[in-house]
Phi, psi and omega in degrees: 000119176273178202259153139262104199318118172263102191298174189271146186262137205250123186237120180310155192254012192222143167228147183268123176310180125187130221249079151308108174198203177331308170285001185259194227174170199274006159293358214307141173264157166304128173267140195242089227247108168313140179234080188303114164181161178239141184238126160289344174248109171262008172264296175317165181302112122326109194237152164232126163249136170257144172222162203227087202041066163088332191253135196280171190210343171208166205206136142200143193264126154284132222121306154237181198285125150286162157208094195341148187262143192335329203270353168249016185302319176256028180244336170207108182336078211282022164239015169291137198237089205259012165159159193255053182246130182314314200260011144250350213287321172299318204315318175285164162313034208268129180271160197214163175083328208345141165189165183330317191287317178338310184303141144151190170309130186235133196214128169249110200260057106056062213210131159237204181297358198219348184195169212208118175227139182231138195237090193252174211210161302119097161213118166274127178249147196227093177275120150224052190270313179254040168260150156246121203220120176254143174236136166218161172243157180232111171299145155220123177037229181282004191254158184218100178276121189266189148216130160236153185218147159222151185233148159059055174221154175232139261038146131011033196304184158192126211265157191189131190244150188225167165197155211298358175236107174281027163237067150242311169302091210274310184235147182240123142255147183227136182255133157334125157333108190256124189290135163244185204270018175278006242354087201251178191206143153255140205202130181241155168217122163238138192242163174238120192216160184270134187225120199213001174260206154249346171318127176302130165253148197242129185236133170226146179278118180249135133253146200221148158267156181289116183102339171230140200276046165228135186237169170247154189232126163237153165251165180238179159217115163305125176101010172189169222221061168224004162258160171031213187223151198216125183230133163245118182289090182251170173282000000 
């Protein structure tokens, strides 16, 4: 009886995005995560399974139509066609639908009579379609207080306030991200910055996720209230 070969499992160097926010819309293309491989036995049967942490979520034989497993049926496009190679046609992922549960490990397994190939994939979904991110300023006595606030975002964030005189900004507290029970995450930052000139100081709020080079930004200004949002405090 021969054996079956476990070919080396192969890990993507990247994880693929995908950015929900104001603009999308029910056209939305399909994200699509390739499942790269050669296979030596092209006489024996061909199964490709995708799992999604672990769990399966797609299936194809060569041979017949794919299909998604039921509970994932409005999570992926089993008619997608990733190539008129007999022994690929199938192969790939295309996700649909998208939403926060989208993320994670992703594994495409690869298998015939004689090998086994494995594949893993990367994906983060980034929701900012309904948030909000606010800046104020508290005048308190001689102290000049920032506050940033974000709501309703996916991932994790992590919030940070800069500014154009990097010596003005004496102290920063970040309060740890609070997950709600949708898991949505909510997130403050507060600074303490010295305002000792008659000079316009300009403070911008950043939030940024991990691994993607796009932040969301609000400013703020002293002496005027045509940036961010500005609330003043007095004793």
């Amino acid at each position: 009886m021969d054996s079956i070969r476990c070919g080396p499992v192969k890990i993507a160097e990247d994880t693929k995005f995908i950015v929900l926010d104001d603009d999308d819309d029910d056209d939305m293309d399909p994200t699509v995560l390739e499942c790269d491989y050669e296979i030596k036995d092209t006489d024996s049967f061909l199964t490709v399974k995708w799992f999604r942490n672990d769990k399966t979520i797609y299936q194809w034989i060569r041979g017949s139509h794919p299909a998604p497993i039921p509970e994932y049926k409005n999570d992926v496009d089993s008619s997608y066609e990733s190539s008129i190679d007999p022994n690929k046609q199938y192969s790939a992922l295309a996700l649909i639908n998208p939403s926060i549960s989208s993320t994670g490990d992703y594994k495409c397994v690869v298998q015939t009579s004689k090998e086994t190939i494995t594949i893993h994939k990367s994906v983060q979904v980034i929701d900012v379609r309904n948030y909000t991110l606010n800046m104020y300023r508290y005048q308190i006595q001689n102290e000049t207080q920032l506050e940033c606030v974000v709501t309703n975002v996916f991932p994790k964030p992590t919030l940070s306030i800069v500014s154009d005189d990097d010596d003005d900004i004496v102290k920063v507290v970040a309060n740890d991200p609070i997950e709600d029970e949708n898991g949505y995450f909510n997130a403050t930052i507060f600074a303490v910055v010295q305002d000792n000139d008659d000079d316009v100081d300009y403070h911008k709020c950043l939030v940024t996720f991990e691994g993607y080079s796009q932040n969301l930004t609000t400013v703020i200004t002293s002496g005027s209230s045509n940036f961010g949002n500005i609330k003043l405090v007095s004793l």
